[in-house]
N, C-alpha and C positions, 0 to 999 in steps of 0.2 A: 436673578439667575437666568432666567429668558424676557427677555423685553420687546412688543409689538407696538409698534410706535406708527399709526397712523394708516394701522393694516389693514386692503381691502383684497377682496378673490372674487374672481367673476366667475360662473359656468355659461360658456358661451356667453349671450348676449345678458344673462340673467345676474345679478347683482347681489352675489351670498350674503355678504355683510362688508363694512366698509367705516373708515373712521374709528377703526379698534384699537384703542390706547390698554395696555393692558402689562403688568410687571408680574410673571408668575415667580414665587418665594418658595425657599428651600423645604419650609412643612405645608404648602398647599395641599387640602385637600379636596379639587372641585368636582362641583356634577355638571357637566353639559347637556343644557338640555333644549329643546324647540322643534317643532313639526317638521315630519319629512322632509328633507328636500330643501332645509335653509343652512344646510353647509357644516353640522356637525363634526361630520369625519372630515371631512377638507380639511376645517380648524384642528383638527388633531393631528393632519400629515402635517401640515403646519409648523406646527410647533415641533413635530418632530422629525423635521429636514427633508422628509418626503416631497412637499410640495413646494412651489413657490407663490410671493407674493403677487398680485398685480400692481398694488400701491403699497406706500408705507415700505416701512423696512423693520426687521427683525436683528436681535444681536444675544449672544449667550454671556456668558461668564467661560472661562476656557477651561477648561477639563469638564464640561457638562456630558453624561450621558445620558439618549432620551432612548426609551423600549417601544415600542408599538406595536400592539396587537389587533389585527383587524380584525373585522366580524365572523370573515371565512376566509377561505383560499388557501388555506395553506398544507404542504403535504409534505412529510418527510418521509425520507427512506434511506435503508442502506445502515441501520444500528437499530439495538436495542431499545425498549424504552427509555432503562436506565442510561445505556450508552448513551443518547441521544441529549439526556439531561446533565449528564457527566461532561459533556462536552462543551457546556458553559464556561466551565471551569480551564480553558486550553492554558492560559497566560500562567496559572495557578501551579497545573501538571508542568508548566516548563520550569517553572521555580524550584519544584520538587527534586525534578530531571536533574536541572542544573547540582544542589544541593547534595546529592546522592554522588552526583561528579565531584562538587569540592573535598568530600567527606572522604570519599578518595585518596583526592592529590596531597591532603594533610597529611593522608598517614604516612605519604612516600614522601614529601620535602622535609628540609630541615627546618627545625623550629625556630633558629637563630636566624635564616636566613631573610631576605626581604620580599621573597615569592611566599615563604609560608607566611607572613604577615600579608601582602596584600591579598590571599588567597584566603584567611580567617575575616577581614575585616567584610568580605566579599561575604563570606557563608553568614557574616553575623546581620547583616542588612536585610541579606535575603529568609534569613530565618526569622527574624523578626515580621516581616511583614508579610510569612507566610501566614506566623500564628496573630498578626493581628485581624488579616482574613480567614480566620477560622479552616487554614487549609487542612488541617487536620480532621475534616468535622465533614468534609464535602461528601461524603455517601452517605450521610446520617442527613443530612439536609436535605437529598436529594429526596432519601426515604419518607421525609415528614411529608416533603409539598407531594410526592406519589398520593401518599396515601391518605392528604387533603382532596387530594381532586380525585379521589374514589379509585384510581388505581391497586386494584387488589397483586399481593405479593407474586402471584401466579404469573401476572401480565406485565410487570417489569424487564421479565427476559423475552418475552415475546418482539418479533420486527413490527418495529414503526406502521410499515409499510401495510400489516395486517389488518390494523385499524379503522373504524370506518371516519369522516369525516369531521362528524363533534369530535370523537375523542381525539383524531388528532390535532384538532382548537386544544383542547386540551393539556397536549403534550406540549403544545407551542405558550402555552401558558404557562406551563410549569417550566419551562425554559428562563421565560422572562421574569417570572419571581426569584427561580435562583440568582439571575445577574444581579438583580436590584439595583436597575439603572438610577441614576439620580431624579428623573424623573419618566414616571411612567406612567404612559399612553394607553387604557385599555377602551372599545370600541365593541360596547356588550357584552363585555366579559362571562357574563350571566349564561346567554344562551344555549351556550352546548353544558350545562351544568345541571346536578339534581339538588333539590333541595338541601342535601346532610352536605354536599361540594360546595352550596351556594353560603353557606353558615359558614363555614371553615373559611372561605375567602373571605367572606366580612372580618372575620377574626384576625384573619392576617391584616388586612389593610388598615385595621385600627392600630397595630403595633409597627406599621410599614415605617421606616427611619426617614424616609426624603417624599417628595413630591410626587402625587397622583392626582391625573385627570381621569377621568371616566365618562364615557356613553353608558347610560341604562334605564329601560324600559320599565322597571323594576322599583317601584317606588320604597318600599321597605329597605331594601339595597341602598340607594341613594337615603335613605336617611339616615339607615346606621352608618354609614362610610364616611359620607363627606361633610365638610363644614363651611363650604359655598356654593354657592349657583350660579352659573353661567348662563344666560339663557339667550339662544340668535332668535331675535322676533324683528320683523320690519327692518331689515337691512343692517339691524342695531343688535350691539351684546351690551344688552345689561347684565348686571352684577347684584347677589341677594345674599347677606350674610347667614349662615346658617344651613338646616338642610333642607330636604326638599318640602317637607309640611312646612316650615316655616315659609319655604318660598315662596307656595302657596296662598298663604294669607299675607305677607308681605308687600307682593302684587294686587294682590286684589285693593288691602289699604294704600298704594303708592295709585291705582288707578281715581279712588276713590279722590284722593288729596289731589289730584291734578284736572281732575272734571271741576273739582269744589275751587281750584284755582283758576282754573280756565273761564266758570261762569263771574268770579268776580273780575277779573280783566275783560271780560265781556260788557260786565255790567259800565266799567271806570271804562272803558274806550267810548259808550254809547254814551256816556254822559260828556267825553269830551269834544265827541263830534256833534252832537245837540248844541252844547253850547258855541262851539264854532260857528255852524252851520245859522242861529239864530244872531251874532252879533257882527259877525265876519265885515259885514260895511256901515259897522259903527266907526267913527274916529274916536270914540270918548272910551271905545272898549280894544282899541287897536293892539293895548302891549298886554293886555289879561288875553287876548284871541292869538298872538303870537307866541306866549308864555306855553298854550295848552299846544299851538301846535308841535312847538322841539317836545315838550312830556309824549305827545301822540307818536312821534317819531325814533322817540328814542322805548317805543316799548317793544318788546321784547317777544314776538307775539306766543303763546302756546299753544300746541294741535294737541289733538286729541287723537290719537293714533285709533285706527280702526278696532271696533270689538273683536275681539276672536270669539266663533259662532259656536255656541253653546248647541251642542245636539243630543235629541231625547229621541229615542224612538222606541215607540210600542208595541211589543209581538202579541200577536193573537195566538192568547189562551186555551189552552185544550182541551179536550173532553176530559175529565175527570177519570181516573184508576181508582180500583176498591182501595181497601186498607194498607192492605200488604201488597208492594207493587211486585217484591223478589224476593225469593228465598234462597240459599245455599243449605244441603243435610247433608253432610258427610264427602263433601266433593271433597276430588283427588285430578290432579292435571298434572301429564307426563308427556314428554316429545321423548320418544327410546328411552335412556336411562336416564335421561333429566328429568324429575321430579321440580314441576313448581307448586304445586299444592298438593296435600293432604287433608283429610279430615279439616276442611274450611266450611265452617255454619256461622253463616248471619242472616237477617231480616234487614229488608230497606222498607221502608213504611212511606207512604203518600206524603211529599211535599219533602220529603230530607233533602237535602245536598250533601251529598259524601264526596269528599275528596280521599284520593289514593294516595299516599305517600310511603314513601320507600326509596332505596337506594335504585341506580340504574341497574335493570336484570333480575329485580326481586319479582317479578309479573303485575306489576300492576297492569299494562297494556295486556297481558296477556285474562285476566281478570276484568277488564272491560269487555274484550273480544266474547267470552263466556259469558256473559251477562246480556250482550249482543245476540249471540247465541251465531255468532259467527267463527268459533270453535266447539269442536264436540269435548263434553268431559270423558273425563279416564273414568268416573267412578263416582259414584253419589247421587245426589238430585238435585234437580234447578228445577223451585218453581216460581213460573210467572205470573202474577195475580191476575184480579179480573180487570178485564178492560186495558191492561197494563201496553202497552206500545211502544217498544226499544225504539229508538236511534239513533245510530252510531254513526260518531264523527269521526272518523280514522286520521293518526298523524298523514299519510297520505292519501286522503279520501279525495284530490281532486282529479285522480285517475279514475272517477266516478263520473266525470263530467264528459258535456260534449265538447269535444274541443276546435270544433268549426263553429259553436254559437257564438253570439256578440253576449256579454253581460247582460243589459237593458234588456234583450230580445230573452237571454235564455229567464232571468228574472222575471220577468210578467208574466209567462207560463204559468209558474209555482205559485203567484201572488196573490192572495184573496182578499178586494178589495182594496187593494193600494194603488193609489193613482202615478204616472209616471213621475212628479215632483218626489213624493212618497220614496218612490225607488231610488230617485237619483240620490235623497237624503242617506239613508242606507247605503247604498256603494261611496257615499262620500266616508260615511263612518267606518268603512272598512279601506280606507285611503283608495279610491278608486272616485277620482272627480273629473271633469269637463270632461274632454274627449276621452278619455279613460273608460268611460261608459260603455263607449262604441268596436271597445279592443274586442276579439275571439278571445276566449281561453286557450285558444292552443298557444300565442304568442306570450303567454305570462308565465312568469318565469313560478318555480315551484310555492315558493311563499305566498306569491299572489295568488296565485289558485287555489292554496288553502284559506287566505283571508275569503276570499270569494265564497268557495264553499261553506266555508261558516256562517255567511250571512245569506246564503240561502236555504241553510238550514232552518234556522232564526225565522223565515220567513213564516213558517208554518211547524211550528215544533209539534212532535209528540208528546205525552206524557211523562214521556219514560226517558230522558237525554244523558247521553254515555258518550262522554267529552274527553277526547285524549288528545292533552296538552294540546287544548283551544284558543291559549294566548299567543301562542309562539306564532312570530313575524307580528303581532301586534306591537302597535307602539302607545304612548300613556293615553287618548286623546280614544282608540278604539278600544283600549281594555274596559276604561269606563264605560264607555256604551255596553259592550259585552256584559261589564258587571251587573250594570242597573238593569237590563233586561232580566237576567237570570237571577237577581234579587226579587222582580215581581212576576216570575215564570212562577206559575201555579202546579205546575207540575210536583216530578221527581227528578233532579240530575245526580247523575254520577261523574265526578270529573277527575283528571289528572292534571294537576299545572306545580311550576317548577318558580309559580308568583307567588309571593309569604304573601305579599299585599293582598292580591285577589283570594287566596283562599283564606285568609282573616275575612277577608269583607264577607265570602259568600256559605262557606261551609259551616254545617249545623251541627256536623258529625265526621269524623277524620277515621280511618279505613286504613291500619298499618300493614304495611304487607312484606313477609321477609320470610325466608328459613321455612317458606312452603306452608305457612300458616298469616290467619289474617285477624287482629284485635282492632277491638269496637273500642272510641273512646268519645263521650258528646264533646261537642261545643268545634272551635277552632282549631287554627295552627296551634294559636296562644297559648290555649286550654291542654291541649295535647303534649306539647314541650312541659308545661308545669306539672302533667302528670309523670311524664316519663323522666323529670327531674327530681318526684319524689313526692309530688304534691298528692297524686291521690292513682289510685291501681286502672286501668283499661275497664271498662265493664263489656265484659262478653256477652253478645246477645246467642242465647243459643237457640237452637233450631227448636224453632215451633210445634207444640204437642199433633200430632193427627186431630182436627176439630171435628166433632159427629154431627151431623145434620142439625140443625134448631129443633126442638119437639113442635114449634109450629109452623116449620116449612114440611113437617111427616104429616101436621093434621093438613094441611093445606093439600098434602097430594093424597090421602085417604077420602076426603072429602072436601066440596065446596062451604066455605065461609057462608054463614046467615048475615045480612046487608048490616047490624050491626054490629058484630063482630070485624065486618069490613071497616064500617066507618072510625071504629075503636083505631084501629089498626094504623090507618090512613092520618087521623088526628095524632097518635104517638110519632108516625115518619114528621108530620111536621115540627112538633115539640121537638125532636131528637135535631132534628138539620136547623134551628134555631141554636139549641146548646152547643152542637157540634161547631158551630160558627163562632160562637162566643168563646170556643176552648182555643180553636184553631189562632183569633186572634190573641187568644192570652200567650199562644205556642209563641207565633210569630215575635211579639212585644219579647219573652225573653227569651228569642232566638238573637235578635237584634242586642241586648242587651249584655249578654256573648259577647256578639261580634265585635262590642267598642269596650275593650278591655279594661278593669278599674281596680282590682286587687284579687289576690287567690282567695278570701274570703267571702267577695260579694260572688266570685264564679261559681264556688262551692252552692250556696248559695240558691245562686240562679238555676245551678246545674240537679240541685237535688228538687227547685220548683219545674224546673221544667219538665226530668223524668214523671215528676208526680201528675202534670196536664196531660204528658204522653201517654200516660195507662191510663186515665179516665179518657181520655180520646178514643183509645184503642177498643174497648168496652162499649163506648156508645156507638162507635161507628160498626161495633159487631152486630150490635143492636139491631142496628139502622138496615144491617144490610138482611137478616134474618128478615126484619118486618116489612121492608121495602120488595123481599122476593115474594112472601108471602101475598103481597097484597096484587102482585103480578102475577102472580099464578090463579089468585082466585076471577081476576079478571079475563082470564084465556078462556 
């Protein structure tokens, strides 16, 4: 279909990839993937007549068409939404047009004549290949992909123009799914999308007729969609059948098999040069020493391409929060007559990770903000536990920053204890390497300054972390750093992300939010879809009883402890923070257990052991905190 025969592209003096032999076929399904900055989307204009080659040459099959969606830029105006999407269809309405004309002129020529025959043979052509294009069908089509990509009926007649920026990525998406070019170009398609948008385009692209390539960050995405792997590394595109988990291990054994081939050519070269090198001005060994040198010459030699640097970095740990780090009682949240919640009661308990999920506009960011306590409620109560320490990551939180500091400079401020290699590690994982260090924030463009601000958050976290949509502008290589941090963050996070990957990996408890109300449901994404597919009901946490003082924090302040009764006391805090440890890792083990999904049976399962560790936790550590006040008050 499209053929790249020996294709290379420079940026400037820099060398993307080069020596790319490559035949794309009419059911491809690829994922492109490779670190910033080694030519992804280049390769995409590429292919799709946007750019040219420096080397190599390129060639189609004729009648090919290619769709291209870039990541941003794009803005339409001057029609409807619907309009805007109906207007795919131009070629289609002129067939119509025409059609409506011939239906016409039949009725007025003669039938015997040879104008009313070439004038039917005309309508029969064109009618036929209206309805083989389903031109009958084009507002009903338009309506599906709308209301795939979360366009509510309301917002279809609304101007384009009204729009803010994702949605109209958006709108330019649902353009190019109608055309359903023969092959199609998408370039993060993911980003401006919500979760229940990001599901429906998986769906589509599994039943798509012709050929798709794709950019995306989004590892779950990339493995239910495509069925290869492209990957630009070291100037080179390799090729990995399958999807992206598999590519994953794929790579890893294709490294493995080429270090293990490399040392044994290693081994067979030293033995041919040893023996050279020992007989070389013998006569009696002249054709056995000539023999090894064409073998030495004709081999083949194999490199060993540079590792790519595996990076880990460890945030420092917070002070501990009591049991209960939030509450919601009867809260209600209204901007004038917009109502986003009502009567909303849950509890967030020490150590959860709750992610929010919901459609675009249901408040989940507006439910971070309150949580924040960076909005007032309409009505109800919010309480914050003991010790408990919001902070909030705002989608645009880098308008928090200084924007005359240098990164490295404004970094070491915040840093406790991290040495500048330390830091540089860090702004490397948030794609910010060599002289990159050295930029202000004011010069970085919005994305970068949110990547930035995240990993100064990171730096010094709170207990309490309220995370809106923390992945966005990350690419595979920082999500994972993000993840494993906040898989061993001891705290409590609240998040929002728009990643299936990353909320499978990190979330212990998922947080539905729509229609002004919010349900509790444990476990994952995973766990959460099998319920609300049928597999088992939300468990609503309701708002917690008014708790009465302990009877021993009233003796404690009617009178001072006798020294054994202290020491009783003092030896129970210890026992108790011994069990509480031992519960806490049995939480942890099947939290994790959750997280790597294996049937609705062992979830059930895990999910009715893990409630059961949750309320024996809950109990001891009420315990703990009764006996631990107790033993501090007799001490004052």
């Amino acid at each position: 279909m499209i053929q790249l025969s020996g294709a290379g592209k420079r940026f400037g003096p820099k060398i993307l990839f080069e020596g790319l032999d490559w035949l794309v076929t009419p059911k491809d399904r690829v994922g492109l993937v490779g670190a910033n900055g080694t030519g992804k989307s280049t390769l995409l204009k590429v292919l799709g007549g946007l750019e040219s080659l420096d080397y190599g040459s390129i060639s189609s099959t004729k009648g090919i068409t290619a769709g291209y969606l870039p990541q941003d830029g794009l803005s339409l105006t001057g029609r409807t939404v619907f309009g805007e999407c109906l207007s795919v269809f131009q070629d289609l309405h002129d067939i119509e047009r025409e059609l409506e004309t011939l239906s016409h002129r039949l009725g007025e020529l003669d039938p015997a004549g040879d104008d009313y025959r070439q004038a039917a043979d005309r309508f029969h052509r064109l009618d036929s290949e209206f309805h083989a294009r389903d031109g009958y069908t084009l507002e009903a089509q338009v309506g599906t992909v709308l209301s795939g990509l979360g366009f509510p009926k309301d917002d279809w007649t609304r101007p384009t123009e009204e729009f803010s920026g994702g949605w109209q990525m958006r709108i330019a998406l649902a353009k190019l799914l109608l055309q359903k070019p023969n092959l199609l170009l998408l370039d993060e398609p993911t980003n401006h999308l919500d979760l229940e948008a990001r599901n429906w385009l998986e769906d589509y692209l599994t039943s798509y007729p012709f050929a798709f390539l794709l950019i995306s960050h989004d590892r779950f995405f990339l493995d239910v969609t495509v069925s290869r792997i492209a990957e630009i590394w070291n100037r080179q595109v390799f090729f990995y059948p399958g999807n992206y988990d598999q590519f994953v291990r794929q790579k890893t054994e294709r490294r493995t098999q080429l270090e293990a081939a490399f040392r044994n050519q290693q081994e067979r070269i030293q033995q041919l040069e040893a023996f050279i090198g020992r007989f070389r001005y013998q006569a009696t060994k002249a054709k056995q020493v000539q023999s090894r040198i064409k073998e030495l010459d004709k081999i083949e030699r194999i490199e060993i391409p540079p590792q790519e640097q595996t990076i880990h970095f460890t945030f420092p740990q917070p002070k501990p929060s009591g049991r209960v780090v939030a509450e919601f009682r009867h809260v209600a949240k209204s901007y004038g007559a917009k109502q986003v919640f009502r009567d909303a009661a849950f509890m967030i308990e020490r150590g959860d990770r709750v992610a929010l999920v919901g459609p675009n506009g249901a408040g989940k960011s507006t439910l971070i903000k309150l949580l924040a306590g960076a909005e007032p409620l309409t009505a109800g109560d919010y309480i914050l536990g003991h010790n408990a320490t919001p902070d909030y990551f705002a989608q645009d939180q880098y308008k928090e920053l200084d924007p005359d500091a240098r990164l490295l400079d404004d970094l070491s401020t915040v840093a406790q204890r991290q040495t500048i290699t330390q830091l540089r590690t860090l702004l490397g994982c948030f794609l910010f390497s060599e002289d990159d260090v050295f930029k202000r924030i004011g010069v970085l463009s919005g994305g970068e300054r949110n990547r930035y601000a995240l990993a100064r958050m990171l730096l010094n976290p709170s207990n309490f972390l309220l995370l809106d949509e923390p992945t966005n502008h990350l690419d595979l290589r920082a999500k994972d750093v993000l993840l494993a941090a906040l898989q061993e963050f001891s705290g409590t996070v609240v998040f929002v992300s728009h990643d299936r990957y990353f909320i499978d990996k990190l979330a212990t408890r998922v947080f539905e939010v729509g229609n002004g109300e919010v349900h509790v449901y444990p476990g994952n994404y995973e766990d959460y879809l099998w319920r609300k597919q049928g597999g088992g009901a939300p468990i609503e946490t309701a708002p917690a009883a008014e708790v009465a003082e302990a009877p021993v924090a009233d003796e404690v302040k009617s009178k001072r402890l006798n020294p054994i009764k202290l020491q009783q006391l003092k030896d129970r805090c210890q026992a108790l923070e011994v069990e509480i440890a031992r519960l806490e890792a049995e939480i942890a083990g099947c939290e994790a257990d959750l997280a790597d999904y294996k049937s609705a049976e062992e979830t059930m399962r895990v999910s009715v052991l893990l409630d059961e560790r949750r309320s024996h936790l809950e109990r001891l550590l009420a315990e703990w905190e009764d006996a631990s006040a107790a033993v501090e008050s007799a001490l004052l």
